[in-house]
C-alpha positions, 0 to 999 in steps of 0.5 A, a space after each residue: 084580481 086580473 088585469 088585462 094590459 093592452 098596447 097599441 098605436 093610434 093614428 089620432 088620439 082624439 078620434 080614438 078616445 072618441 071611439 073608446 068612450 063610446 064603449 064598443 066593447 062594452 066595459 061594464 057588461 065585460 066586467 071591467 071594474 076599473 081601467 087606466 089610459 096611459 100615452 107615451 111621453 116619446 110617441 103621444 100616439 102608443 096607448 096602454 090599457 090597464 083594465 081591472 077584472 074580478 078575475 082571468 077568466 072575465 079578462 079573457 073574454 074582454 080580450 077577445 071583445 077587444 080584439 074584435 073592436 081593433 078588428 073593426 076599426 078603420 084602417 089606420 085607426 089602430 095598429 100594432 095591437 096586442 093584449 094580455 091578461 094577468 093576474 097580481 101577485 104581489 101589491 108593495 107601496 113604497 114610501 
């Protein structure tokens, strides 16, 4: 199991997620399993992505697709962006 982290700023969260939800990437043709979309409690406009793959390689290659949809987005629209794929080693549920 692999998972791609990215983080990034948006100028408007609601034009992004628009943005997102029309899948420019192409998550399920990408091998994303499953994703989560989290927002800063300080800064509502800092995202993080968690994207789950079968494995780095297919993450990998997302990214590259993820870079090139931050590429193409308007100017302001996403700023900051950075990815990394990882893989898990260790999964402990406390409680």
């Amino acid at each position: 199991m692999a998972r791609l982290h990215a983080q990034f700023t948006v100028g408007d969260y609601a034009q992004w997620k628009a943005m997102f939800d029309s899948d420019p990437a192409g998550r399920q043709a990408g091998g994303v399993r499953s994703y989560q979309i989290s927002r800063g409690v300080a800064d509502p406009n800092l995202v993080h992505l968690a994207l789950e793959f079968d494995d780095a390689t297919a993450g990998e290659t997302f990214l590259g697709r993820l870079t090139q949809v931050w590429a193409d987005a308007p100017d302001g629209a996403i700023q900051h962006a950075a990815g990394v794929v990882m893989e898990t080693q260790d999964v402990v549920q406390v409680g």
